[in-house]
N, C-alpha and C positions, 0 to 999 in steps of 0.2 A: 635664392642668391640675389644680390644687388651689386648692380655693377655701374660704378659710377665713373664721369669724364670728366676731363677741365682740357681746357685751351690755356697759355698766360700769355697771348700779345693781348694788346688792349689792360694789363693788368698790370699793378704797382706788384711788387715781391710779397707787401704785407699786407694787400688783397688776397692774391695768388696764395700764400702757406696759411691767410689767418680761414679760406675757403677750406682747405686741406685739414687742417689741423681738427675744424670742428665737423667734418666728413665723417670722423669714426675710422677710415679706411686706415688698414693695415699696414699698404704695401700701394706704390705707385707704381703703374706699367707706362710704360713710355712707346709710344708704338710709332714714335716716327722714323723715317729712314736715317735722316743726317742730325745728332743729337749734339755736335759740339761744333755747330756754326757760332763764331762771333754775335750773331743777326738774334742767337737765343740770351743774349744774357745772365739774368741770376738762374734761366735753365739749361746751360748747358753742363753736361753729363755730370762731368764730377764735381762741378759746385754746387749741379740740384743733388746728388746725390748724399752732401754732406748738408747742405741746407735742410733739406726730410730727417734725418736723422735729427740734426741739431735742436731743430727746429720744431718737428711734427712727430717725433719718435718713431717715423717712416720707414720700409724699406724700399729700395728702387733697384727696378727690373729690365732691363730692355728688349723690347719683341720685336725685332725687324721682322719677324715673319707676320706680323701684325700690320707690317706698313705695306704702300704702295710701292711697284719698282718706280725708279727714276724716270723711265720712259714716261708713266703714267703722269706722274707729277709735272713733266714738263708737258706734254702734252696738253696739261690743263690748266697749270699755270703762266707759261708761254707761250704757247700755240694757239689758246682758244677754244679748245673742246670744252662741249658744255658739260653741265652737269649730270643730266643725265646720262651722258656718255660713259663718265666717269666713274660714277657708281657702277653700272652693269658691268664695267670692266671692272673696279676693284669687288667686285662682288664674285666674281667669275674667279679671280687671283683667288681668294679667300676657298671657295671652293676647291677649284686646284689643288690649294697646299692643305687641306683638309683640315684647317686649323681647329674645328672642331675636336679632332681627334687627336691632335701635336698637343695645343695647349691644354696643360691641368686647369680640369675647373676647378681646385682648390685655389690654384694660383690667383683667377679672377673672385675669386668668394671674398667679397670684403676690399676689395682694389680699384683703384681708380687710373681708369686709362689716361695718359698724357697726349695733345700733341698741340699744332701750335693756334692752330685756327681760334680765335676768341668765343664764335660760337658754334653750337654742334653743327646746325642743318645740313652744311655744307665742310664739312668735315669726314674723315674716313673715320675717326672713332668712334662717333654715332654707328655707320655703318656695322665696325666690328662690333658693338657691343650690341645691335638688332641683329648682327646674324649669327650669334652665339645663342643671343635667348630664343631664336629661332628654330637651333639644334637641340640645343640644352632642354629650355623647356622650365617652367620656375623662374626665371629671370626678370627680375626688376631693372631699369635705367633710368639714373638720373643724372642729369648735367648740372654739372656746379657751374653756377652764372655768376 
């Protein structure tokens, strides 16, 4: 299985869907918490979800059990916690909700995870997508840059 990410800040729309379209990927998962701020643009929910369509013959999916709580995100993006902080706790979340065993891995077979960060490092989709192949076992990741 190959499970691949994208970020779109830092990205035009016809970077962002022409990355997507030649992915191969099926189905786009969106794994952020708040998916229809203004602050997302051509991604927020319902205009990425018809833009994938239109556009990439996509389907989109949204997994808040995939994302961070709000506590977390603010914590590290307004308060200061570092990164490693932030990982062992969203890793810990991930654990907790056992998402290994909630999400189909059919669902990720062939999908590409959303959120907003430009690049993985420091991003939780990297994260889901190493602690799924972690579980799982067979897993490929690649981040579309």
């Amino acid at each position: 299985m190959k499970i691949q990410t994208i970020g779109f800040t830092k990205k035009s729309a016809k970077v962002f869907f022409g990355l997507l379209r030649t992915s191969g990927a099926e189905i786009l998962i969106d794994v952020r918490l708040n998916n229809v701020s203004q602050l997302s643009g051509f991604a927020k929910r319902n205009d990425l979800e018809y833009f994938l369509e239109e556009l990439c013959g996509m389907a989109y999916s949204h997994r808040p059990d995939l994302a961070p709580t709000q506590s977390m995100l603010d914590d590290f993006k307004k308060h200061g916690a570092d990164w490693a902080t932030y990982e062992k706790r969203f890793l810990e979340l991930m654990e907790q909700r056992g998402v290994e065993d909630s999400v189909p891995q059919e669902l990720l077979a062939n999908a590409v995870l959303l959120c907003s960060e430009d690049k993985p490092h420091h991003c939780h989709r990297r994260l889901v997508a190493e602690y799924l192949a972690g579980r799982w076992g067979g897993v490929t990741t690649k981040h579309l840059l």
